[in-house]
C-alpha positions in Angstrom: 8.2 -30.2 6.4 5.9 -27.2 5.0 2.3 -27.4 5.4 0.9 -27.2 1.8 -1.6 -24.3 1.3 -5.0 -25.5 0.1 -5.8 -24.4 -3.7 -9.9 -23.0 -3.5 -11.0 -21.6 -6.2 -11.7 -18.6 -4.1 -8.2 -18.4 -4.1 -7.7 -18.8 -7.5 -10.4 -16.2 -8.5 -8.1 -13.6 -6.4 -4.7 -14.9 -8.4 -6.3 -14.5 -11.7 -7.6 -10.8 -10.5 -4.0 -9.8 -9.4 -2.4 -11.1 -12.7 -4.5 -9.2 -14.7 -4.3 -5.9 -12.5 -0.5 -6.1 -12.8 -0.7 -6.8 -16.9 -2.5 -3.5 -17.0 -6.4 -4.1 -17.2 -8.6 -2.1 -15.9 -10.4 -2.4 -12.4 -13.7 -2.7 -14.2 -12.7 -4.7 -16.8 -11.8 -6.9 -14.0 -14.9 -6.3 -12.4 -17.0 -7.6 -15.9 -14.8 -10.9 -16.0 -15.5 -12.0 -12.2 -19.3 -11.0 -13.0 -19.5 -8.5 -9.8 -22.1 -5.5 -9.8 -20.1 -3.4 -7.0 -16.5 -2.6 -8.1 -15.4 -2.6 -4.2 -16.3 -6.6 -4.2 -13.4 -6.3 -7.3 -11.1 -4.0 -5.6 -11.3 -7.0 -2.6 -9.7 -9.4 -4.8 -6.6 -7.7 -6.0 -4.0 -7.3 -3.9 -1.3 -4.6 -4.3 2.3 -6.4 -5.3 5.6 -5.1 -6.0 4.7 -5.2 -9.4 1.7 -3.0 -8.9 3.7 -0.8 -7.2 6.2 -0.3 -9.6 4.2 0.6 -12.3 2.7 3.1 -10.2 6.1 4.6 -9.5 7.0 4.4 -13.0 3.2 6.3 -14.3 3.9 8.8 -11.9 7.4 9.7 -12.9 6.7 9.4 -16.4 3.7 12.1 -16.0 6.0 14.0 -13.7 9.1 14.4 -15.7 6.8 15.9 -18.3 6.4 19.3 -16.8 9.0 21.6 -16.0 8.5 23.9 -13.0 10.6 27.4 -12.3 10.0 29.7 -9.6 6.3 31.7 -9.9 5.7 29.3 -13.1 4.7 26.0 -14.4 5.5 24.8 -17.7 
């Protein structure tokens, strides 16, 4: 049998900064809604996912396949 994980709201205060981090708001948006006055007490309360990630990945590609680079030039 599993142990069951207790639910704080601690806990849910870092679920709902995750979820809201990977929908796309900002950090300091974030930062308003948890009422914090230093953004690194924020940036402790999201964790990085495979959904984070991702869309990383995908913001960099996307701005990379915008330029075209040739040898001595970039376009």
């Amino acid at each position: 049998m599993r142990n069951k994980k207790k639910i704080t709201v601690h806990s849910l205060r870092h679920t709902y900064a995750t979820h809201l981090i990977e929908s796309g708001v900002s950090l300091q948006t974030v930062q308003r809604l948890l009422g914090h006055s230093n953004i690194l007490t924020t940036s402790r309360y999201t964790h990085l996912t495979t959904v984070t990630e991702n869309q990383a990945d995908q913001a960099i590609n996307h701005l990379m396949s915008t330029y075209s680079i040739r040898w001595g030039e970039v376009k």
